[in-house]
N, CA and C atoms as an extended XYZ file, in Angstrom:
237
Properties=species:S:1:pos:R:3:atomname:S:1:resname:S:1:resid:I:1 pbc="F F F"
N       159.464      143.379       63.091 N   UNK     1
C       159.046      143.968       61.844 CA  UNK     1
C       160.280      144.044       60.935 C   UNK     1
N       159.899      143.342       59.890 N   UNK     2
C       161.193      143.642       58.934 CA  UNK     2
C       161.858      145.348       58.777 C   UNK     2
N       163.121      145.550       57.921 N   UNK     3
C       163.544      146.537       57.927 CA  UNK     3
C       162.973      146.668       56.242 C   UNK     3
N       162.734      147.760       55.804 N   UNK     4
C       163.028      148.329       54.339 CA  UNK     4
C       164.140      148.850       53.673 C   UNK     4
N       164.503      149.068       52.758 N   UNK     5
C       165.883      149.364       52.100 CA  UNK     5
C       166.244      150.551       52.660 C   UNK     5
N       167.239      150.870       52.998 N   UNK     6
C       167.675      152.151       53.346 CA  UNK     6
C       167.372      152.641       55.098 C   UNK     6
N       166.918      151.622       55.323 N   UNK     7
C       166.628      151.672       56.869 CA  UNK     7
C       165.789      151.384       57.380 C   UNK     7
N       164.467      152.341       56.703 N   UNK     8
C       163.253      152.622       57.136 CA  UNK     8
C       162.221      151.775       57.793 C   UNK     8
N       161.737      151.780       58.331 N   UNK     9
C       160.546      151.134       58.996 CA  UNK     9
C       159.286      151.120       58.529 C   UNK     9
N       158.643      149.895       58.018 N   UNK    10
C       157.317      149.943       57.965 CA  UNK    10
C       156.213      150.021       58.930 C   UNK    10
N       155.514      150.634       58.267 N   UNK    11
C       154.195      151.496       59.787 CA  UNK    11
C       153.822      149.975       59.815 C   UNK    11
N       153.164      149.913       60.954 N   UNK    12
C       151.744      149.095       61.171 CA  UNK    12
C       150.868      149.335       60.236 C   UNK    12
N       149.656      147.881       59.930 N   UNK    13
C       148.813      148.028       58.766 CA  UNK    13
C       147.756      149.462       59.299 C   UNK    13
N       147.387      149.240       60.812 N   UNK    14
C       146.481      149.922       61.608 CA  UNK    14
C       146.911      151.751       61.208 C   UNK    14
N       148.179      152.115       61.221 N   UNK    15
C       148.396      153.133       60.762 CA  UNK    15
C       148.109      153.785       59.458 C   UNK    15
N       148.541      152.871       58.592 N   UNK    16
C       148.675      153.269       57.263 CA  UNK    16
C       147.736      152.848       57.188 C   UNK    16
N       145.932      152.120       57.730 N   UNK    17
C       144.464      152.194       57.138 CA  UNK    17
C       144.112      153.840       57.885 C   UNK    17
N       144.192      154.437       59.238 N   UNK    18
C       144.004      155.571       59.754 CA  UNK    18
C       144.378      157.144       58.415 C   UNK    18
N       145.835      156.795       58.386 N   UNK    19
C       145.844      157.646       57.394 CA  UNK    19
C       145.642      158.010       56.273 C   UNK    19
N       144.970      156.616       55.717 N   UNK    20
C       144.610      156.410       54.365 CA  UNK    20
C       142.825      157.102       54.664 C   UNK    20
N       142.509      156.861       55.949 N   UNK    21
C       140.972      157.522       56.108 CA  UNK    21
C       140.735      158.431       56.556 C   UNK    21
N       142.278      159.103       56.699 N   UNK    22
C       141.968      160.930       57.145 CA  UNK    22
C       141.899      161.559       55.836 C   UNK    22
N       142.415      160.343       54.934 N   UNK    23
C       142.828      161.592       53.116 CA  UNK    23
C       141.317      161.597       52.318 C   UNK    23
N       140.282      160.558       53.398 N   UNK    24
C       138.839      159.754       52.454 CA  UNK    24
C       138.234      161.733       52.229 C   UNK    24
N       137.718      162.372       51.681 N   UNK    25
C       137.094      163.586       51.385 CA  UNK    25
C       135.669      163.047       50.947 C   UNK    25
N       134.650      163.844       51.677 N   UNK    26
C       133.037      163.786       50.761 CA  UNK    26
C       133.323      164.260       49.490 C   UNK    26
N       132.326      163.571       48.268 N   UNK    27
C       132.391      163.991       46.727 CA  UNK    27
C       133.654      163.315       46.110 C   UNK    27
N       134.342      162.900       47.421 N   UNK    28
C       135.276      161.924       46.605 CA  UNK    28
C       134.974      160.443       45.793 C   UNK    28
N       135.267      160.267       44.687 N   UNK    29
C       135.165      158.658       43.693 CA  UNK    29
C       136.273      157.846       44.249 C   UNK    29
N       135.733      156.574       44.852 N   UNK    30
C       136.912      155.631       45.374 CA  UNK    30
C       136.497      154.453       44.372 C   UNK    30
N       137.155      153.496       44.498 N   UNK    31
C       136.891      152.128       43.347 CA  UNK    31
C       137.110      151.351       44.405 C   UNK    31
N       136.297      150.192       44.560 N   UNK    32
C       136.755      149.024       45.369 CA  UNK    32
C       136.475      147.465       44.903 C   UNK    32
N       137.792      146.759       44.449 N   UNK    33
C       137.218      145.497       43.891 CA  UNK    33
C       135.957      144.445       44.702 C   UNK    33
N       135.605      143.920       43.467 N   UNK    34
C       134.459      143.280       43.862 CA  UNK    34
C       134.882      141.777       44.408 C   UNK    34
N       134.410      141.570       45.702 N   UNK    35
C       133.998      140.070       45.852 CA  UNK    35
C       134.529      138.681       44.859 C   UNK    35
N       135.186      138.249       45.137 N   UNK    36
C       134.917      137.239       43.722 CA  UNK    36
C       133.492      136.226       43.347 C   UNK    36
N       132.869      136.123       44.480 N   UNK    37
C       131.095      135.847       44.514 CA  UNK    37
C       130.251      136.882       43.527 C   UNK    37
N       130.537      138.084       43.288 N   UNK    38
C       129.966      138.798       42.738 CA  UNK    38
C       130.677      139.509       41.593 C   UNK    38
N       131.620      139.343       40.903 N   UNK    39
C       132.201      139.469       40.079 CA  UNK    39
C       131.246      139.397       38.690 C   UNK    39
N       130.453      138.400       38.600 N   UNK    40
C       129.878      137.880       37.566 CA  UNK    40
C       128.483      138.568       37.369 C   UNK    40
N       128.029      139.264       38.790 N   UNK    41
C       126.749      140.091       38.927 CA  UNK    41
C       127.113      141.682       38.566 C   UNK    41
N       128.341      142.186       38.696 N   UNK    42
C       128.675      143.656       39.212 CA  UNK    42
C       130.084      143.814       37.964 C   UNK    42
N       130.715      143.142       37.675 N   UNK    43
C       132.308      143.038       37.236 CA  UNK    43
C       133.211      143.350       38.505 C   UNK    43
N       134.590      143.540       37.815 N   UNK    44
C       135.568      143.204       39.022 CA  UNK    44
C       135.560      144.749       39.785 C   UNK    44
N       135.198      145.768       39.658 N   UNK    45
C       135.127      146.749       40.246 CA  UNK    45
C       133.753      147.624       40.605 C   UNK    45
N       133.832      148.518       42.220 N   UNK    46
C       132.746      148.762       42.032 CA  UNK    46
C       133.150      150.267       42.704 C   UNK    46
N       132.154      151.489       42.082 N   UNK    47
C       133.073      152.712       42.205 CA  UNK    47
C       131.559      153.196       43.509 C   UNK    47
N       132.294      153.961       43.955 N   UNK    48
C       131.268      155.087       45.458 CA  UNK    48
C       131.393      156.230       45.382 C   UNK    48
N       130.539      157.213       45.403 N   UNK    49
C       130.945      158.421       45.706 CA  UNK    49
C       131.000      158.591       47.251 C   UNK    49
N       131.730      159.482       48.205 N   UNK    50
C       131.821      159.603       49.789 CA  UNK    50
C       130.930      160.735       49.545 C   UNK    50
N       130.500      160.093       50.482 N   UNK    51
C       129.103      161.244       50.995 CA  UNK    51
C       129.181      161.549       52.693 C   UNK    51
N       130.651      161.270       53.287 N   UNK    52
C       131.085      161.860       54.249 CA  UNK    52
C       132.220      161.287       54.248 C   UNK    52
N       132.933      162.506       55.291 N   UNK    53
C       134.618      161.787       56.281 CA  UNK    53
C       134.320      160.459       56.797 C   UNK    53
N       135.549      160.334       56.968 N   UNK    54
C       135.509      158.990       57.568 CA  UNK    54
C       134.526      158.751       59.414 C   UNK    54
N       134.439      158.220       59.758 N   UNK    55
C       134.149      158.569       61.440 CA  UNK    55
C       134.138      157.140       61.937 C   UNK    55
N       134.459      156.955       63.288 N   UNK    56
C       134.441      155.684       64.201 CA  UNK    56
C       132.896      155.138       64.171 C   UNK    56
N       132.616      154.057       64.013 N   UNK    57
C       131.172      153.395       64.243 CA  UNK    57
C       131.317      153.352       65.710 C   UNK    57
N       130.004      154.203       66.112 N   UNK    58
C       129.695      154.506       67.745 CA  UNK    58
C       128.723      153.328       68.137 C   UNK    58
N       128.696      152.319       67.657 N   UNK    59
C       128.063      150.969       68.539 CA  UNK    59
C       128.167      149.836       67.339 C   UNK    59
N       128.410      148.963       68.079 N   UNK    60
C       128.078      147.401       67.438 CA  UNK    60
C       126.749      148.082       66.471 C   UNK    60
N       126.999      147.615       65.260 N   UNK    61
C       125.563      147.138       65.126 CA  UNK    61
C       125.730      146.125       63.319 C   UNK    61
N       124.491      146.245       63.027 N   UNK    62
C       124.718      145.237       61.948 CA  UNK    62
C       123.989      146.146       60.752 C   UNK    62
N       124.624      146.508       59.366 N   UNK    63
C       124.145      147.055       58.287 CA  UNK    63
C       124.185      145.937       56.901 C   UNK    63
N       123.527      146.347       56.310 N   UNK    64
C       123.005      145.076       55.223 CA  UNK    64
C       123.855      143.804       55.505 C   UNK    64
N       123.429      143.371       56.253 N   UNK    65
C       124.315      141.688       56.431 CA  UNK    65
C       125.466      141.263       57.339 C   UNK    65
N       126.418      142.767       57.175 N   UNK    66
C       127.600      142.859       57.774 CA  UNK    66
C       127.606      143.393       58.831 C   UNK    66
N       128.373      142.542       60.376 N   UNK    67
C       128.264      142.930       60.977 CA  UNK    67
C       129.838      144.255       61.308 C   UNK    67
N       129.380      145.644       62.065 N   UNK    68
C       130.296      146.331       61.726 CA  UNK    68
C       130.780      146.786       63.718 C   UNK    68
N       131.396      146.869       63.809 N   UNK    69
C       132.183      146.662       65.546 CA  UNK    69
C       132.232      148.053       66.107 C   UNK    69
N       131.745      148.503       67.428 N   UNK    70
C       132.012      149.837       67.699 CA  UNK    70
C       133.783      150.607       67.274 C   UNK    70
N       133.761      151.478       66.728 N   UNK    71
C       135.337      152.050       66.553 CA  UNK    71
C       135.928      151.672       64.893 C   UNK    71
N       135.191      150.333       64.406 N   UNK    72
C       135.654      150.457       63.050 CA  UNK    72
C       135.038      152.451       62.425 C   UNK    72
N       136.822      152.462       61.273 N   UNK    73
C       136.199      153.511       60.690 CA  UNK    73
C       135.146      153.107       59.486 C   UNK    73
N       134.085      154.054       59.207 N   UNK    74
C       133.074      153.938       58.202 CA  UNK    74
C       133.221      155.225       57.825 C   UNK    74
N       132.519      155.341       56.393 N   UNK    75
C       132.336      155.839       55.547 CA  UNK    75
C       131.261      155.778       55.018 C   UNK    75
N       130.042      157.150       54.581 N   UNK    76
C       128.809      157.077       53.556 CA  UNK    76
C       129.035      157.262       53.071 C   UNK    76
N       127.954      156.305       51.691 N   UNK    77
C       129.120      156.033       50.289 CA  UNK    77
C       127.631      155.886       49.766 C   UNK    77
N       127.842      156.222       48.059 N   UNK    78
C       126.855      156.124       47.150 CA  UNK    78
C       127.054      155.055       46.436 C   UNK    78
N       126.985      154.284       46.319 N   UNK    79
C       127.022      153.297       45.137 CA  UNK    79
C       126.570      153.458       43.624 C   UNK    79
């Protein structure tokens, strides 16, 4: 792993997505760019309200199209 200026160490990506989904809050507004397939249907951004914490997906399974892996974190989200 490379070094950063001054010494420091960069986390793993796996870390810094964990802690980025302990800060996710319900009622929170996140923005997430769009697809470039759908850009032209939606524009380049598309905003959610969280309608929960984050939590581990407790089984394989498949939601609109995508398939999502036991242990990925998820999030309910409003569109």
């Amino acid at each position: 792993m490379p070094k950063l200026s001054g010494g420091a160490q960069a986390k793993p990506q796996t870390v810094q997505l964990e802690e980025w989904a302990a800060s996710l809050r319900p009622g929170q507004i996140v923005v997430f760019a769009a697809d470039d397939a759908d850009v032209g249907m939606e524009g380049d951004y598309w905003l959610a309200r969280l309608r929960s914490a984050t939590f581990p997906c407790p089984a394989t399974m498949v939601h609109a199209s995508d398939q999502l892996e036991e242990g990925f974190l998820v999030v309910q989200a409003q569109w």
